[in-house]
C-alpha positions in Angstrom: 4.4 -5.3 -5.8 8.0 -4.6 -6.1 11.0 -7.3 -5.1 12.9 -6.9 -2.1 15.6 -4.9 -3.6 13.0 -2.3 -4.5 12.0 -1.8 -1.0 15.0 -1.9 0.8 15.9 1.6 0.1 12.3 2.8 1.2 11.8 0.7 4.4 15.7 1.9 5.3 14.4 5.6 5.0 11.5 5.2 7.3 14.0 3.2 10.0 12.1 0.1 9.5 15.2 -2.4 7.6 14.9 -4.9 10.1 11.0 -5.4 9.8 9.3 -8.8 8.2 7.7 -7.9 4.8 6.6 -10.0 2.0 7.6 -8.8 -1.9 4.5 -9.9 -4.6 6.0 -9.0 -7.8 3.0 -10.9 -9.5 0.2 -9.7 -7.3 -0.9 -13.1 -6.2 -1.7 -12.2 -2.8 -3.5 -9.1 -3.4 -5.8 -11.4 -5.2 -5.5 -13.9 -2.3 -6.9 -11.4 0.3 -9.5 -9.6 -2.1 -7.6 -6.3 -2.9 -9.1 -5.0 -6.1 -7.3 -2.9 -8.4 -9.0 1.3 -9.6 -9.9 1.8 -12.8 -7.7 4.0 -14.9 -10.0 7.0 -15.1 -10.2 7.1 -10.9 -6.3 8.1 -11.7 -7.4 11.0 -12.8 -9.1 11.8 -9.7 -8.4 15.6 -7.6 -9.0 13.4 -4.7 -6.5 11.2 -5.4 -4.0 13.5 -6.6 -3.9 15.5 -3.7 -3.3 12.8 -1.6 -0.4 11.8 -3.6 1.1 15.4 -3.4 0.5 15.1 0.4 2.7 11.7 0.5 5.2 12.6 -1.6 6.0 16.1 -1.2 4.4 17.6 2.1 5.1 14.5 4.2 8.6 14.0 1.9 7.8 10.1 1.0 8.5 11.1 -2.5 8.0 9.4 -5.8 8.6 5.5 -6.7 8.8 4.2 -9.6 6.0 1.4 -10.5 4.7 -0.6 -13.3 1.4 0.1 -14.9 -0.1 -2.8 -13.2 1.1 -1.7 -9.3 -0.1 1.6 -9.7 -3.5 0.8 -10.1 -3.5 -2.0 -7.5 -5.2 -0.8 -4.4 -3.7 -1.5 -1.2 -5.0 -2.6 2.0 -3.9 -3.1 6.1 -4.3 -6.0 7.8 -4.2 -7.7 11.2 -2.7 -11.3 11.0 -1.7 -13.9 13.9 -0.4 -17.4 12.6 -1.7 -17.0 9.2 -5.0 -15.9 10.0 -6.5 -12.6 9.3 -8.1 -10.6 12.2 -9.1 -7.3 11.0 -8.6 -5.6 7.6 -9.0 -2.6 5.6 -9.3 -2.8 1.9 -8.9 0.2 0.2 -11.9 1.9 -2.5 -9.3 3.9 -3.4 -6.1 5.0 -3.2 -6.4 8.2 -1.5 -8.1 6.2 2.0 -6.5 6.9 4.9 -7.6 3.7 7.6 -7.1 4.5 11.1 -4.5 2.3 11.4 -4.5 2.6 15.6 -8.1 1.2 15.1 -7.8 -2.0 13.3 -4.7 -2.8 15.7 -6.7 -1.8 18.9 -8.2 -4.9 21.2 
């Protein structure tokens, strides 16, 4: 939900500068594609947190700095050609982990 700018630095970092993304400051097309956002109490989740500790420190993604409003959005994957969408995985919470080989394979 960050601008361009934001992400730069982050999709540098993973070798990935030169790949199409979109930016949604305003969430618009999370709506668009029916990603939901977590209630505030499922923050406080153990589940949750230890996924975060996994991202940020064991596999060394670190920490970002979001808004209130990004940080409950949940995300989601999906497969699109021309504009339409093929497959997709939206996220009941943060902590899911998709198979991401799965929604890509034929």
């Amino acid at each position: 939900m960050g601008t361009k700018a934001d992400a730069d630095p982050w999709f540098a970092k993973a070798g990935l500068a030169d790949v199409p993304r979109l930016s949604d400051p305003t969430g618009a097309l999370y709506r668009t594609v029916g990603l939901g956002s977590v209630a505030a109490a499922t923050l406080a989740a153990p589940a949750l947190w230890a996924r975060g500790f996994q991202c940020a420190i064991l596999e060394g993604h670190g920490f970002g700095m979001q808004t209130p409003a990004a940080v409950r959005q949940l995300p989601g994957a999906f497969l699109m050609h021309r504009g339409e969408i093929l497959r997709a995985y939206r996220h009941e919470s943060p902590a899911d982990r998709p198979d991401y080989l799965a929604l890509c394979a034929p």
